[in-house]
C-alpha angles and dihedrals in degrees: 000000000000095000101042084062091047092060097040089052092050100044085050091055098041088050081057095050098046113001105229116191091211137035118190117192139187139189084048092144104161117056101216083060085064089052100042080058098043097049092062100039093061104077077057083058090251092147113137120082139175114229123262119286130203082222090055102236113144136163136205117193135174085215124061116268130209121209114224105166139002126180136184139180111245100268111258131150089314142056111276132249121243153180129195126188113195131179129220135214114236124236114283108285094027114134134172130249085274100041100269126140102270122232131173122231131225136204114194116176120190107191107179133167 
């Protein structure tokens, strides 16, 4: 729980010193670590979350997110590998080449033995 702290306190300073709009994390093994993350990034506006992972991959964004893939190893002895596509939804006022509403899409892989 420490460290979960630790990271949460860190992300949030970092976010003061330079805003960021996304945080994607990995290693994030115990759900209730995401939530404890996500819990005390939200007053940032941090409020948007994927959903726990067995690989671990997680993302926090300000703006919504839109899951696309996620893909995980069967789970044997060790941590599964994983790879997790978001989507995420572009500033106020952002469209597409053909008017839609733009979103960036991002790609996070966690490979661990």
């Amino acid at each position: 729980e420490a460290a979960t702290t630790r990271v949460a306190s860190a992300i949030l300073a970092a976010d003061r010193a330079a805003p960021v709009e996304v945080v994607h994390l990995q290693e994030v093994f115990v759900p209730a670590s995401l939530d404890q993350i996500a819990a005390a990034l939200r007053p940032a506006g941090f409020v948007h979350v994927t959903a726990h992972a067995r690989c671990g991959l997680a993302t926090l964004s300000k703006r919504p997110l839109r899951l696309l893939e996620l893909r995980e190893t069967a789970h044997g002895p060790f941590t599964p590998k994983g790879w997790l596509a978001v989507a995420v939804a572009g500033s106020e006022g952002d469209e597409g080449e053909d008017g839609s509403e733009a979103e960036t899409h991002v790609n996070c892989h966690f490979a661990s033995e």
